[in-house]
N, C-alpha and C positions, 0 to 999 in steps of 0.2 A: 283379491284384486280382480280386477274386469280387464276382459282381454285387452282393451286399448291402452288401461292405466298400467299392466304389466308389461307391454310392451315399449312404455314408457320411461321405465323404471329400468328397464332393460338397457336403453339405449342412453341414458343418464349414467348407467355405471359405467358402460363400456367408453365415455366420454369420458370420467374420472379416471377410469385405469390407464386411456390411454393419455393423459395428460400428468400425470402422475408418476407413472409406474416404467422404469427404465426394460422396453419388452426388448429388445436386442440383446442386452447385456443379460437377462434375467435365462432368454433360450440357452445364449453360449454358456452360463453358467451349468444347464442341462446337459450341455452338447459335451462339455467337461467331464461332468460327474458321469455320462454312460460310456465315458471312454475306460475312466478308472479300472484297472483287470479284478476282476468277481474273486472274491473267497472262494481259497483252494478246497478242493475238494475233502470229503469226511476222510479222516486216518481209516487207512487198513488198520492197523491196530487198535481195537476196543481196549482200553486200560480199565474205563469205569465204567456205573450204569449210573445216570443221573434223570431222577424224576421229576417230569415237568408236572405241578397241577394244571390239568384243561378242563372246562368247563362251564356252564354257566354262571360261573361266581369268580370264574380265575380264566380270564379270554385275551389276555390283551402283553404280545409280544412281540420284540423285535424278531423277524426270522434270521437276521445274519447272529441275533445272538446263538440264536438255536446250533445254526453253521458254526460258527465259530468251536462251539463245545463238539461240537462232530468233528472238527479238524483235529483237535486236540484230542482226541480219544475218546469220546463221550460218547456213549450209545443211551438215547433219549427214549425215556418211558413214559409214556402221558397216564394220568391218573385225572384222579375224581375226590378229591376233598369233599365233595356233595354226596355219592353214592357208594363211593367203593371205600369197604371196613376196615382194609389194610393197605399198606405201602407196598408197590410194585417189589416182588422178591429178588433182594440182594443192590438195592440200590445204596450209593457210597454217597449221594447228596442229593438234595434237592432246590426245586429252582418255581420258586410261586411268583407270578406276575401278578402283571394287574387286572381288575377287573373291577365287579359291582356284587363284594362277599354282601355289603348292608342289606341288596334284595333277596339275598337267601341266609340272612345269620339263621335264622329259628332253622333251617337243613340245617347248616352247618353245627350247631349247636347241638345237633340229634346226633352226631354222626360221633358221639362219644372215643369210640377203638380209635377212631383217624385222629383226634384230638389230642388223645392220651397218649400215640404213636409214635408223633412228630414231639411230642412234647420230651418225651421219657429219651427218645434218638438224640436230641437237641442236648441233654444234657449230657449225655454221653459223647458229645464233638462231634456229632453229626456236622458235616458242610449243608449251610441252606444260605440262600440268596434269594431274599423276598424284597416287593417292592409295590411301593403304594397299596393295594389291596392286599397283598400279601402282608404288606406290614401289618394290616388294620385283623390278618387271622392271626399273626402271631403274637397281638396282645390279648391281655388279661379278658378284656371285653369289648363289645363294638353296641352301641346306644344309636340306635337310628332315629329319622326325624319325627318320628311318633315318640319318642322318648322312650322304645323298648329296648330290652335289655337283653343281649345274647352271651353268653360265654366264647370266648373263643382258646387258641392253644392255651394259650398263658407264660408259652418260652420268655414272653416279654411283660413288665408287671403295669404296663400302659394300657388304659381306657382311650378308645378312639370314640368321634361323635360326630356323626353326620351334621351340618350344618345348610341351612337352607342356599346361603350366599357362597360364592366359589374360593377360597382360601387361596389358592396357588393357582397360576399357569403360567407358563412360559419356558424357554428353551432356557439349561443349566451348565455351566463349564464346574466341574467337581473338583476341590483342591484333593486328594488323598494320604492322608497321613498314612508314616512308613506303617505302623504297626494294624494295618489293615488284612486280616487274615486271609483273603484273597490276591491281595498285592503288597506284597513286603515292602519292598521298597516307592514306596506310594507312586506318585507319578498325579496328572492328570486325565477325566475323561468329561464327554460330553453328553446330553441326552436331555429330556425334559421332564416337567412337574406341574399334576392337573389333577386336583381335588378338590373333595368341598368337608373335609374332616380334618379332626382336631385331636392331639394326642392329649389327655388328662391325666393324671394321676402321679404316682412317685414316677421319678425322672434318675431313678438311678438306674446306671448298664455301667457295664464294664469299661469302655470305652466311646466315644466319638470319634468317626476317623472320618468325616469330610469335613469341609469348608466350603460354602457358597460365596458368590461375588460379595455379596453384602457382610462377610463374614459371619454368618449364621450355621451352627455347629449343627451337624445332622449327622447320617450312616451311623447306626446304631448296633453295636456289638455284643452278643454274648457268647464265649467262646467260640464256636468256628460257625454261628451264626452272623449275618448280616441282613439287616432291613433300613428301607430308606425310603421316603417319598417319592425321588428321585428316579425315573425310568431310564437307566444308564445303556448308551449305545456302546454294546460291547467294541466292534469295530473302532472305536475313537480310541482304544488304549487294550489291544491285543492281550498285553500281558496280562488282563485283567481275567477274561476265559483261559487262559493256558494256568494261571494261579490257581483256578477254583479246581480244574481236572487236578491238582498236581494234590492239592487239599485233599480230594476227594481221592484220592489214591494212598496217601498216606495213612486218611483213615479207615480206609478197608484195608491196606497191611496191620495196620494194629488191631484191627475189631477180628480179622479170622485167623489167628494162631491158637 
């Protein structure tokens, strides 16, 4: 655009938004939310060590989740599903975000020990809590828009596949069923869903323990694993980070006798 046309264009939106858009009511709702008192600080008491993937393939997280597990006793270890051959030592769960695995499956794929790691942990009851990209490492495989084909864990026996057009977006309220290995007693939480993949192949897990508005079954289970599309804001449902330390603390009493 040319200086005058984008100046134009400029002064066109600012006329829609201010015809449109309630800015009074939109501030005080600001003025609201930064009154709210901030998540308490991290527990003196470390009880567990929970591994964050960080990365170029695994970048995309809420920080109050982070907090949160810090309140509850979680001392966070950042790894590398891309470089590093092993899982940070003596961690009781893990916590894969989102991100963009599809631009680095062929790393990821190479990265064989990490693969085998999480995969062999998983079956042993490892706590993990993966989400959108993380779901898309913890299946079988991930098929990018070149129609290549990478391996990924295999905890889960689903092919994911990039697709060119956007599949989801938008803000999620979560039903959760009781027998949710992170929240027993289910409850609801909030957060949002933004992809352009597609889960293929056998559809069998153990369980489904969400519910979407539309009623569309998701949060997918295999023992004290969870994945979901769904980028869940821990804050919206507390008990949700205090369940996952309390997981991951159980399964380090039982894995070190």
């Amino acid at each position: 655009l040319g200086q005058a046309r984008w100046r134009g264009f400029l002064k066109k939106a600012a006329q829609v938004m201010e015809e449109s858009i309630d800015i009074d009511g939109l501030l005080g709702g600001v003025r609201k939310q930064a009154a709210v008192k901030p998540i308490a600080a991290a527990s003196k008491k470390t009880r567990v060590t929970v591994g964050v993937a960080q990365d170029a393939a695994f970048s995309f997280y809420y920080e109050e989740n982070l907090e949160l597990l810090r309140k509850n006793g979680a001392a966070i270890r950042f790894f590398s599903p891309l470089v590093d051959c092993q899982l940070p030592e003596g961690v009781s769960g893990l916590y894969l975000g989102g991100g963009y695995p599809e631009l680095f499956a062929a790393r990821l794929e190479a990265n064989l020990s990490m693969r085998n790691e999480i995969k062999a942990l998983s079956r042993k009851g490892l706590p993990v809590f993966a989400e959108c990209g993380g779901l898309m490492y913890l299946g079988k495989s991930l098929v990018d828009k070149e129609d290549r084909r990478s391996a990924m864990t295999g905890v889960f026996p689903w092919q994911t596949r990039l697709l060119t057009r956007r599949v989801e977006l938008g803000y999620r309220e979560v039903a959760i069923a009781p027998n949710c290995p992170m929240l027993q007693k289910g409850g609801r939480m909030r957060g949002h869903e933004f992809h352009y993949s597609t889960m293929k192949g056998p559809a069998h897990v153990e369980k489904q323990v969400f519910k979407l508005q539309n009623n569309r079954q998701e949060g997918f289970t295999y023992k004290n694993c969870l994945a979901t599309y769904v980028h869940l804001h821990f804050a919206s449902n507390p008990a949700f980070a205090k369940g996952f330390v309390r997981l991951c603390e159980k399964y380090q009493k039982e894995n070190s006798k």
